[in-house]
N, CA and C atoms as an extended XYZ file, in Angstrom:
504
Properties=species:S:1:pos:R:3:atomname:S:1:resname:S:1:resid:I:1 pbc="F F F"
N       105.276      123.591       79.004 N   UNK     1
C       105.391      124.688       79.976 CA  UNK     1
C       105.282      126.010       79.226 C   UNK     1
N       104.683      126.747       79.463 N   UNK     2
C       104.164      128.063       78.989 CA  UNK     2
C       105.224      128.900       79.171 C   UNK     2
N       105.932      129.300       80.342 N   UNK     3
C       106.575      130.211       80.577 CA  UNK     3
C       108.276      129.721       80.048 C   UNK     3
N       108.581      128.880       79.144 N   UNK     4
C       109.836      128.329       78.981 CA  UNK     4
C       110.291      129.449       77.682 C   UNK     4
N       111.299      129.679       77.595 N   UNK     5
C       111.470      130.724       76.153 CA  UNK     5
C       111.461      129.679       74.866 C   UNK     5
N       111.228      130.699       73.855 N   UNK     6
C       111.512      129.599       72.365 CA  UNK     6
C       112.100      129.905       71.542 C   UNK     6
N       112.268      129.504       70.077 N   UNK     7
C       113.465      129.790       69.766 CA  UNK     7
C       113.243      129.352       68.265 C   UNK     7
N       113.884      130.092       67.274 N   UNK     8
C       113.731      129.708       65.762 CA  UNK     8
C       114.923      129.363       65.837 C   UNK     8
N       115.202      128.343       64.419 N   UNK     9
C       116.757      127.668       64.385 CA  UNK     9
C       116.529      128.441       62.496 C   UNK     9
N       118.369      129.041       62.578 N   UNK    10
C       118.686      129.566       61.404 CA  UNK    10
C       119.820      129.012       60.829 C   UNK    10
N       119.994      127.738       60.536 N   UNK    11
C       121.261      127.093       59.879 CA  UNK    11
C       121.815      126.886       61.959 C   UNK    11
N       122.715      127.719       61.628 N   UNK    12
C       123.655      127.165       62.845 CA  UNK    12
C       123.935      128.154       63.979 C   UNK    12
N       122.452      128.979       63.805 N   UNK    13
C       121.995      129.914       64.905 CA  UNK    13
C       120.561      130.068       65.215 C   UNK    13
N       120.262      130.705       66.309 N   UNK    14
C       119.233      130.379       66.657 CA  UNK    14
C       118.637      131.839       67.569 C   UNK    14
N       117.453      132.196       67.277 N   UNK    15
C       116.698      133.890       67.724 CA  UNK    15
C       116.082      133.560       68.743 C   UNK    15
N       116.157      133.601       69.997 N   UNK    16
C       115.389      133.352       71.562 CA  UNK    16
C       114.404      134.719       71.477 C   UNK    16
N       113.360      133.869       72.155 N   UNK    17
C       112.186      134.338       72.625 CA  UNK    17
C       111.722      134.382       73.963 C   UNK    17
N       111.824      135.016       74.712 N   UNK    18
C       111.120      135.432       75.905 CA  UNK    18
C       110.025      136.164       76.390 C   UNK    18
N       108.747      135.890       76.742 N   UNK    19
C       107.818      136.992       77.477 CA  UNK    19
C       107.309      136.576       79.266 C   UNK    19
N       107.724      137.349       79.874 N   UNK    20
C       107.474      138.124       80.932 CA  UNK    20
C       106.650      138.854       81.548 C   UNK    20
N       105.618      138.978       82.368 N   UNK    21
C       105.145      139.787       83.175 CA  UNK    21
C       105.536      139.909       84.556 C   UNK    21
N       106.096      141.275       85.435 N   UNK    22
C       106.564      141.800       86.210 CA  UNK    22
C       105.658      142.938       86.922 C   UNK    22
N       104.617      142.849       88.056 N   UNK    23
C       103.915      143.531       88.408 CA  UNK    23
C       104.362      144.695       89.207 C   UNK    23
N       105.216      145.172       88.176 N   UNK    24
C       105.825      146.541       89.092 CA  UNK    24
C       105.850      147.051       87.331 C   UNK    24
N       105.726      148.679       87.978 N   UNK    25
C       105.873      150.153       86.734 CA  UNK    25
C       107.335      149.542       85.677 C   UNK    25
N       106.859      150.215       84.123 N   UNK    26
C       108.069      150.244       83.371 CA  UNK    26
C       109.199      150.435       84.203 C   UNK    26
N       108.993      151.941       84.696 N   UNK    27
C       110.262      152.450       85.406 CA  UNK    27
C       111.303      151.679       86.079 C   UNK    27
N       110.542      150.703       87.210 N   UNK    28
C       111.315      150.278       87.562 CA  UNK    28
C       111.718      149.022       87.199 C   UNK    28
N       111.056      148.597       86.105 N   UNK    29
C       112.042      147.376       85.774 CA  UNK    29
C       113.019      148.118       84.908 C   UNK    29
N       112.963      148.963       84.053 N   UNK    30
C       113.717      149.762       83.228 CA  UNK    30
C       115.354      149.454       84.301 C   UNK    30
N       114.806      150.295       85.422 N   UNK    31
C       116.127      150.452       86.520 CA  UNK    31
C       116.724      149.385       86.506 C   UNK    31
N       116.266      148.297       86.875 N   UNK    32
C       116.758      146.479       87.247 CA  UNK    32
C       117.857      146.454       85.582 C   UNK    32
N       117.179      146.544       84.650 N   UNK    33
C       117.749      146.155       83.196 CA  UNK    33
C       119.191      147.195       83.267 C   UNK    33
N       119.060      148.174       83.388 N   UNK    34
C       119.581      149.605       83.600 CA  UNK    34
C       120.614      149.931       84.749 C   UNK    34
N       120.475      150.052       85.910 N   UNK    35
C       121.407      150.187       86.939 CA  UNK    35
C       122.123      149.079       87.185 C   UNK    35
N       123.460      149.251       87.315 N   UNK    36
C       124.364      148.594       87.765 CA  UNK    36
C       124.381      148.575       88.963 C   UNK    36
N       124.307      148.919       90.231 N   UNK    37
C       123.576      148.237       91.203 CA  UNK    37
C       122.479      147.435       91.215 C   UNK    37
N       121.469      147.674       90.118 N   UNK    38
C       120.068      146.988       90.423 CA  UNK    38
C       120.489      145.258       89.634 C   UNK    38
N       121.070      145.612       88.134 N   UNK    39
C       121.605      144.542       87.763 CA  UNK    39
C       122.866      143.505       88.449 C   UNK    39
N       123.037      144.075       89.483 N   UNK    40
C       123.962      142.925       90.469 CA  UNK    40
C       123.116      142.529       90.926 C   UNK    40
N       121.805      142.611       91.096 N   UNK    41
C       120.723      142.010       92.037 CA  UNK    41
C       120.406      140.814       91.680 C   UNK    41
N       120.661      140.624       90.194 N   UNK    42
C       119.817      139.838       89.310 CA  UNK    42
C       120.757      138.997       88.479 C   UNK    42
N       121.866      139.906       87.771 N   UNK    43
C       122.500      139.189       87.000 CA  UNK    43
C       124.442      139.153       86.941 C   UNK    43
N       124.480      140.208       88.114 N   UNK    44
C       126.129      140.306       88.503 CA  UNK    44
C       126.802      141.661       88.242 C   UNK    44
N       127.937      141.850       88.200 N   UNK    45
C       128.349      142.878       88.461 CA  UNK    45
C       128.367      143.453       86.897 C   UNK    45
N       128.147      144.625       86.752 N   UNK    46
C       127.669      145.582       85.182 CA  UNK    46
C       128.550      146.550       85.428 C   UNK    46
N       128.627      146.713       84.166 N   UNK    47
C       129.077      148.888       83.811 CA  UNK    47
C       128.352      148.893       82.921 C   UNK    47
N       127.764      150.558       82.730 N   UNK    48
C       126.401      150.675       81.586 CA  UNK    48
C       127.164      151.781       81.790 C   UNK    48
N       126.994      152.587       80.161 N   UNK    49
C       127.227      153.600       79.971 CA  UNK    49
C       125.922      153.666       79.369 C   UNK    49
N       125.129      154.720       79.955 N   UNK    50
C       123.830      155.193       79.579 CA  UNK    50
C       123.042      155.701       78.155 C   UNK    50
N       123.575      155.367       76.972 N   UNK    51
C       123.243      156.105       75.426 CA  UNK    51
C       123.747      155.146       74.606 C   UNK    51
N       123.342      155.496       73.389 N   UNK    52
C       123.435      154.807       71.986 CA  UNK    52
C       124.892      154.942       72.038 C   UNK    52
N       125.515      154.091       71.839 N   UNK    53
C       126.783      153.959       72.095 CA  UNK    53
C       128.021      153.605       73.125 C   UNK    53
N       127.282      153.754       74.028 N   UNK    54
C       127.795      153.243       75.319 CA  UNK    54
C       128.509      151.965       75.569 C   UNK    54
N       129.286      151.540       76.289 N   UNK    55
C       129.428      150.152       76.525 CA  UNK    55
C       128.610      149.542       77.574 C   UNK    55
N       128.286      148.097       77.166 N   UNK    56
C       127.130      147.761       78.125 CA  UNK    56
C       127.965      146.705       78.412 C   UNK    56
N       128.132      145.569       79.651 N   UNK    57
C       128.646      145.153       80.518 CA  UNK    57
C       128.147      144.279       81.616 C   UNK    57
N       127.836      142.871       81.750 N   UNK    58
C       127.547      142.719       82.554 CA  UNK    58
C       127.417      140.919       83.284 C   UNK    58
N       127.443      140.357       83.780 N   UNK    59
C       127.733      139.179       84.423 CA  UNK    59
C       129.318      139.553       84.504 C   UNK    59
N       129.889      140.005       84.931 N   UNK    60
C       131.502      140.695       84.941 CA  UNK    60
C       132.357      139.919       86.401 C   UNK    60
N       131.588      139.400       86.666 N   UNK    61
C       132.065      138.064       88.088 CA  UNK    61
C       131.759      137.464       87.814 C   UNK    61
N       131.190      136.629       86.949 N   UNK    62
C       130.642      135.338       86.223 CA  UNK    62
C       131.923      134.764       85.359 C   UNK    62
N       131.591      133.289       84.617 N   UNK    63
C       132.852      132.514       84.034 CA  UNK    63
C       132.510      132.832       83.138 C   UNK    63
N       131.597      133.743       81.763 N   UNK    64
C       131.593      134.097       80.758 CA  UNK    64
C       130.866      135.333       80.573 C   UNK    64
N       131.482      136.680       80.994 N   UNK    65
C       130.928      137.655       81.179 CA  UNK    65
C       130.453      138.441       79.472 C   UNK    65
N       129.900      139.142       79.674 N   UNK    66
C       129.100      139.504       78.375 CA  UNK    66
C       129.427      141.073       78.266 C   UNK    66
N       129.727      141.385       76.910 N   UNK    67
C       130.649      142.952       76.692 CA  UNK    67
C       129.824      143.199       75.314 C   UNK    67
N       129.409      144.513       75.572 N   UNK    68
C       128.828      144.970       74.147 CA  UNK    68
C       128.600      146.304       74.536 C   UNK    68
N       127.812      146.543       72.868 N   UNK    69
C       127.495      148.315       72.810 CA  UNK    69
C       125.966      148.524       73.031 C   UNK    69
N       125.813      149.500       73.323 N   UNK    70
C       124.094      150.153       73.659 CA  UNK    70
C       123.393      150.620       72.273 C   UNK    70
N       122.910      149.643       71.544 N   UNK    71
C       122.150      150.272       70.129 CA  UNK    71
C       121.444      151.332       70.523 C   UNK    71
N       120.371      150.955       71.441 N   UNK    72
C       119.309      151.488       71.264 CA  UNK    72
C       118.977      152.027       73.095 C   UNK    72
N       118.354      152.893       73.530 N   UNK    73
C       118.402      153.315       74.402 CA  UNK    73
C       117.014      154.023       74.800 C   UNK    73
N       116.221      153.649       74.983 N   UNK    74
C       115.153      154.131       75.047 CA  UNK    74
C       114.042      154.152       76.438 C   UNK    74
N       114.441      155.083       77.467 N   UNK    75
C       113.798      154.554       78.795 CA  UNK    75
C       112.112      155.058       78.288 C   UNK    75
N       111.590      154.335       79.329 N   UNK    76
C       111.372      152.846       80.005 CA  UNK    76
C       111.321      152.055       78.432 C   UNK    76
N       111.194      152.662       77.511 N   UNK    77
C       110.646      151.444       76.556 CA  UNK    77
C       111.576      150.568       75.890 C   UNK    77
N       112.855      150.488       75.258 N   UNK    78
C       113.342      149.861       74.453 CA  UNK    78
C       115.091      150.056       75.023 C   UNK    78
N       115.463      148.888       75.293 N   UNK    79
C       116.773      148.400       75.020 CA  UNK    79
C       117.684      147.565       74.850 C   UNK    79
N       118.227      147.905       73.534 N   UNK    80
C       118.975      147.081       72.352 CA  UNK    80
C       120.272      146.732       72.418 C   UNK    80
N       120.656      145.894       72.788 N   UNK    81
C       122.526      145.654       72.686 CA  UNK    81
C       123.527      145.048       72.225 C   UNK    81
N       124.420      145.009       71.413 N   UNK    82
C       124.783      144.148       70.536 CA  UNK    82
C       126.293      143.822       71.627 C   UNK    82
N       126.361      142.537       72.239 N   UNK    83
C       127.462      141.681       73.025 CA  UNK    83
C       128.076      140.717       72.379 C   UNK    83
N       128.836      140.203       72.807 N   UNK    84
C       129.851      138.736       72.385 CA  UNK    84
C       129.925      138.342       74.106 C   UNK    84
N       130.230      136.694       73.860 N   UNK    85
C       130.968      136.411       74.935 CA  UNK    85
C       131.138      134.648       74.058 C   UNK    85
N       131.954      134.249       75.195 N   UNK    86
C       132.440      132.700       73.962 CA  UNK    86
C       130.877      131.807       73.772 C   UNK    86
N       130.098      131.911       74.721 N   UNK    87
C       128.848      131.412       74.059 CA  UNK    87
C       127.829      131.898       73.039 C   UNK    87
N       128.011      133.202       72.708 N   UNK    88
C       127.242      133.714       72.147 CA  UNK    88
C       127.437      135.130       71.461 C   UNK    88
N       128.755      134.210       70.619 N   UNK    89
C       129.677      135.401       70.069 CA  UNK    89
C       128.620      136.041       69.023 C   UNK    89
N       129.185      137.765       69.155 N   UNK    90
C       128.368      139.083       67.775 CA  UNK    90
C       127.065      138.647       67.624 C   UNK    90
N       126.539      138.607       69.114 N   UNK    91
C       125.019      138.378       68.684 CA  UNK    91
C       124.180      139.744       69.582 C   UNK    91
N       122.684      139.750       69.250 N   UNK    92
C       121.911      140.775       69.642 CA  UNK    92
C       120.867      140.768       70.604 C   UNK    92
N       120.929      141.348       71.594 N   UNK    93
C       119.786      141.314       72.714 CA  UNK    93
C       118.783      142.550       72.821 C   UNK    93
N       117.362      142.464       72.920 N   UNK    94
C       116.647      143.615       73.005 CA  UNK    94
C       115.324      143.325       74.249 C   UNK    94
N       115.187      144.255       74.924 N   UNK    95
C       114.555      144.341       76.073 CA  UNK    95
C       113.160      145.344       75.338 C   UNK    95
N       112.198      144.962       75.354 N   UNK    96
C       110.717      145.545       75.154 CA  UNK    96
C       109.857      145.608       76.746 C   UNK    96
N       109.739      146.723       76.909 N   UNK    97
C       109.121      146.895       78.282 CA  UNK    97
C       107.385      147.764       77.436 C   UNK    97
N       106.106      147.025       78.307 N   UNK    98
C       105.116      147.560       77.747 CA  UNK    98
C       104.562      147.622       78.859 C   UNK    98
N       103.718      148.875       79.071 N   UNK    99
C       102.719      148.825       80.255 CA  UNK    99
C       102.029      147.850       79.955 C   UNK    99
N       101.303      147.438       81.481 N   UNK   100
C       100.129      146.757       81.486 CA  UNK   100
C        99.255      146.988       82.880 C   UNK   100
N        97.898      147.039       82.874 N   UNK   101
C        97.451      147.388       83.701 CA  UNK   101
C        97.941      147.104       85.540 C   UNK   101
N        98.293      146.102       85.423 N   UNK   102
C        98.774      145.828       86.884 CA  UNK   102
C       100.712      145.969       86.662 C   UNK   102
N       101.192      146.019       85.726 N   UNK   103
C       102.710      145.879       85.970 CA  UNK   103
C       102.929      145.952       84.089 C   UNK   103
N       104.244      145.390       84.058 N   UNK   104
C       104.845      145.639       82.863 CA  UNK   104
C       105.445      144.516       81.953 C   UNK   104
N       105.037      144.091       80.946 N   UNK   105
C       105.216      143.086       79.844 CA  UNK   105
C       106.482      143.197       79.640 C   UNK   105
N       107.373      142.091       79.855 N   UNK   106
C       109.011      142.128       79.118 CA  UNK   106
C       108.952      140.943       77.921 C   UNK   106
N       108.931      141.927       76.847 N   UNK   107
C       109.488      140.922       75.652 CA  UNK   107
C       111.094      140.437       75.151 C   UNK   107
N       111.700      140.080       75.397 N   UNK   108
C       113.203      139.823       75.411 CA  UNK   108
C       113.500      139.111       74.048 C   UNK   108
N       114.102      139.605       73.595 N   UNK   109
C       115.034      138.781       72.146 CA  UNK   109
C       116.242      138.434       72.334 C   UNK   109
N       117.048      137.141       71.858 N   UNK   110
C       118.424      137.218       71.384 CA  UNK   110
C       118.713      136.778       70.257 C   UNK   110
N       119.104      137.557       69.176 N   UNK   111
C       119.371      137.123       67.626 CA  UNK   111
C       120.846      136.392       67.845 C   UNK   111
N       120.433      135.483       67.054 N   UNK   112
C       122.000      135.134       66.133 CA  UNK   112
C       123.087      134.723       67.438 C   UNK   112
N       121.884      133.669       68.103 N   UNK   113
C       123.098      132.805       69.160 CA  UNK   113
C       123.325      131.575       68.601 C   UNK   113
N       124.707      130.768       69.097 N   UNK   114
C       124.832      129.893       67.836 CA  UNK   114
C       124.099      128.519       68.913 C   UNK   114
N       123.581      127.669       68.013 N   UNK   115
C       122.292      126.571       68.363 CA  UNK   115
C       123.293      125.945       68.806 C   UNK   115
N       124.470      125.641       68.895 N   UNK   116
C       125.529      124.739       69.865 CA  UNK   116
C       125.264      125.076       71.111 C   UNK   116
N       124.939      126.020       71.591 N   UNK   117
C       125.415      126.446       73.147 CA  UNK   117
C       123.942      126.630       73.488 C   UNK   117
N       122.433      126.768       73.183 N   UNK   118
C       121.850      127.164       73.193 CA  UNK   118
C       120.946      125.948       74.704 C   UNK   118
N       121.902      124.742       74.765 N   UNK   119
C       121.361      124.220       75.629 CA  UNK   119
C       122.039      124.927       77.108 C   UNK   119
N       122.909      125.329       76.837 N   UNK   120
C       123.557      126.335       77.887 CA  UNK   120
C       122.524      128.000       78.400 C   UNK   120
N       121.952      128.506       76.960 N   UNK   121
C       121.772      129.562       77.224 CA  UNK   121
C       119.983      129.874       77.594 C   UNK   121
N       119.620      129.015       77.033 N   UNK   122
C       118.261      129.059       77.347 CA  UNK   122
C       117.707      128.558       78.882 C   UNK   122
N       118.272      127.996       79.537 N   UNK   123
C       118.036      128.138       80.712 CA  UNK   123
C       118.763      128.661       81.625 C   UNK   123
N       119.576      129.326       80.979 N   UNK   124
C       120.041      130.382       81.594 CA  UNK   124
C       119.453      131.575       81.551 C   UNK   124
N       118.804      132.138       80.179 N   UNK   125
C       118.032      133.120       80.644 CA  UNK   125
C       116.788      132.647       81.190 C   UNK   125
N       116.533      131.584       81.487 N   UNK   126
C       114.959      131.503       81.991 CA  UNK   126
C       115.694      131.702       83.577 C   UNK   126
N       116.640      131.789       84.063 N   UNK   127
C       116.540      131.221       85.810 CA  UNK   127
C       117.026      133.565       85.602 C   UNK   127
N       117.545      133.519       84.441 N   UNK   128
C       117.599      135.284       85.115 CA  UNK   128
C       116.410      136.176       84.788 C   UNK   128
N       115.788      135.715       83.745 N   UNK   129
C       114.159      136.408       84.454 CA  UNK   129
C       113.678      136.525       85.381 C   UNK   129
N       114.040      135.000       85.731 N   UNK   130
C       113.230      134.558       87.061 CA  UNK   130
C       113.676      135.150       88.453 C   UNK   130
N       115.123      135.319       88.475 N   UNK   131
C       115.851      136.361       89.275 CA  UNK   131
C       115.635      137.209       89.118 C   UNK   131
N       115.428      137.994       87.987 N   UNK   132
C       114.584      139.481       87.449 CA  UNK   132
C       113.479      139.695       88.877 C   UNK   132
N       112.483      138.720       88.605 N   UNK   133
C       111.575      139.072       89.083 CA  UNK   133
C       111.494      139.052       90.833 C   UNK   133
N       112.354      137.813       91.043 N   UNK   134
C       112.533      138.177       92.488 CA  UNK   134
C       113.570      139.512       92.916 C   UNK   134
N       114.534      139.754       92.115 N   UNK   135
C       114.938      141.022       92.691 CA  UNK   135
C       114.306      142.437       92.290 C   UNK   135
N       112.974      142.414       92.106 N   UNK   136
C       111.850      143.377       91.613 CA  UNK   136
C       111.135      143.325       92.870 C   UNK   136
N       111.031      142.272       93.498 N   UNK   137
C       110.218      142.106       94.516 CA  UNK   137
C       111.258      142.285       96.170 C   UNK   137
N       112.665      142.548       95.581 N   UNK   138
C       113.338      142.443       97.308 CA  UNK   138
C       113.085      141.503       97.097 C   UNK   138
N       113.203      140.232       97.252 N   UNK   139
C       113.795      139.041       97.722 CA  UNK   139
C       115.048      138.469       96.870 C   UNK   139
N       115.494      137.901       98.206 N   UNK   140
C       116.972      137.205       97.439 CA  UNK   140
C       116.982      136.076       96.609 C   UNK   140
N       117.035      136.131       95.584 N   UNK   141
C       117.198      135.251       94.323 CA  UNK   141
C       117.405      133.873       95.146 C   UNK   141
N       117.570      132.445       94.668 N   UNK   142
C       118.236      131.196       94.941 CA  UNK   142
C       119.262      131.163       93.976 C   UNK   142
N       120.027      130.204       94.720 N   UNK   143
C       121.266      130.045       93.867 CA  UNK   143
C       121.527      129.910       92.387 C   UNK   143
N       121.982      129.912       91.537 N   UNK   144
C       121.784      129.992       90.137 CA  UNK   144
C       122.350      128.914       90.064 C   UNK   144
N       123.472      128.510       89.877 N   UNK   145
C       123.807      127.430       89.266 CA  UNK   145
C       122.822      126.096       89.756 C   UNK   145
N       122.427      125.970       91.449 N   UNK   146
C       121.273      124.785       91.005 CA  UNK   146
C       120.232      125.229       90.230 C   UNK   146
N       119.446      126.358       90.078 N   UNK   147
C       118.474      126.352       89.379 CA  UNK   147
C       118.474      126.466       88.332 C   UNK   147
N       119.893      126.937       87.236 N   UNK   148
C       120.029      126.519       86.200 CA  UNK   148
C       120.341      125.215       85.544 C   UNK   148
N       120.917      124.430       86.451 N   UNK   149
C       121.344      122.703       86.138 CA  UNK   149
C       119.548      121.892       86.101 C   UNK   149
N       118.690      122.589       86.258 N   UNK   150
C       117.416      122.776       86.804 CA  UNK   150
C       116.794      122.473       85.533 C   UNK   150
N       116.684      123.980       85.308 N   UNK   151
C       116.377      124.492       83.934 CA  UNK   151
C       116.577      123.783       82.963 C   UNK   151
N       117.857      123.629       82.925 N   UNK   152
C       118.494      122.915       81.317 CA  UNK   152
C       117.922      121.674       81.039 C   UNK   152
N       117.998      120.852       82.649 N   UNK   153
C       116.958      119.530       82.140 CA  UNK   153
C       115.927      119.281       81.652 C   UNK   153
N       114.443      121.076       82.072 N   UNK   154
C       113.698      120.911       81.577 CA  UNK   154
C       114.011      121.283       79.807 C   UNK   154
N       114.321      121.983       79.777 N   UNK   155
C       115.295      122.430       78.140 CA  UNK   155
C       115.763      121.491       77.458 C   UNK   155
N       116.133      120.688       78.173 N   UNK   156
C       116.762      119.553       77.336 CA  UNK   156
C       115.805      118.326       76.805 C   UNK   156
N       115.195      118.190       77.736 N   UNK   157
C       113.674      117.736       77.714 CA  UNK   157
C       112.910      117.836       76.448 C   UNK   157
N       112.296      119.094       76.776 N   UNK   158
C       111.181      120.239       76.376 CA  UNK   158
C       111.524      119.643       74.361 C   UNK   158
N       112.984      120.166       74.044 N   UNK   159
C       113.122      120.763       73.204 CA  UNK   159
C       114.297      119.617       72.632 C   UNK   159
N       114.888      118.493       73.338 N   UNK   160
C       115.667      117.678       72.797 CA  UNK   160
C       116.848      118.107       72.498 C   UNK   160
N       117.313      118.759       73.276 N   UNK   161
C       118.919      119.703       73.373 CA  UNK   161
C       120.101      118.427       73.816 C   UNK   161
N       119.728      117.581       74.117 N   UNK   162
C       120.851      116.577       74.925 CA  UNK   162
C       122.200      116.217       74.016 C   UNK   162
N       121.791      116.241       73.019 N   UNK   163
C       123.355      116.309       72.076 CA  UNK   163
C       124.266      117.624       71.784 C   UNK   163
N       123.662      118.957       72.279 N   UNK   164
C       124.753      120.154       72.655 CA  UNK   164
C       125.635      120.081       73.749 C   UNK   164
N       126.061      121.103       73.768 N   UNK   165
C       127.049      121.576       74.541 CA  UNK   165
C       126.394      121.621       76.186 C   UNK   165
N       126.942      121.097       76.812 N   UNK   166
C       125.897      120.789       78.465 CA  UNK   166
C       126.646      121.539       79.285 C   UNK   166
N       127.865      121.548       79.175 N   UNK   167
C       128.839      122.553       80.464 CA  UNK   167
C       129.417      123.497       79.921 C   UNK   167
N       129.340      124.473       80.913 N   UNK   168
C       129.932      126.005       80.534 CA  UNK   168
C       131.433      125.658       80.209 C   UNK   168
């Protein structure tokens, strides 16, 4: 499957890879990544403090909400955040937004998640892209947890994850 993320293994962590196309302007996916209203659309309730330094915030009604700082801050193009949460403790996320003629390229990173949980996390970010993109478009997402129990099988599959960590 083409559109599945991938992933280098570093001892007993592991750097996710994601790319994305979203046929709507930087801008407004910028907003979706960015607003805490727009990010309840997609990924739950947020606080963003807007600058290099800020606290960033977000799945915050979820069973493992995610808390970090704003490295990097760069509208529409670049943003960097360094979070913890028990799956994916002191690790790094970065959002690359690139024009493209009809809409906008999302390159997504996460450094230094640990390869235990990674059968947890990788289809988890594949079902919130995928929510990304339907709440880019107005429409209401589907439920997450089936479409992540979804996901993971193909993940588990794909990539032979079945001896990690399977439940949140």
């Amino acid at each position: 499957m083409r559109d599945l993320g991938t992933y280098e293994r570093h001892g007993d962590h592991i750097d996710v890879r994601f790319e994305r196309h979203y046929p709507r302007p930087p801008e407004k996916v910028w907003r979706a990544l960015t607003d805490p209203e727009r990010l309840a659309d997609w990924m739950g309730l947020s606080h963003v403090e807007p600058h290099v330094g800020g606290r960033f915030e977000t799945m915050l009604d979820g069973i493992k909400p995610m808390r970090g700082e704003v490295l990097v801050w760069d509208p529409p193009k670049a943003l960097e955040l360094h979070w913890s949460n028990e799956h994916a403790p002191d690790s790094t996320v970065r959002y690359e937004l690139t024009p493209e003629a009809d809409g906008t390229r999302l390159i997504f990173t996460h450094r230094h998640m640990p390869h235990a949980t990674c059968a947890l996390m990788l289809p988890g970010w594949h079902v919130f892209f995928a929510r990304l993109g339907q709440a880019l478009e107005d429409e209401e997402p589907p439920d997450w947890v089936t479409r992540w129990r979804q996901m993971q099988t193909v993940y588990i599959e794909h990539y032979g994850l079945g001896h990690l960590q399977l439940d949140p």
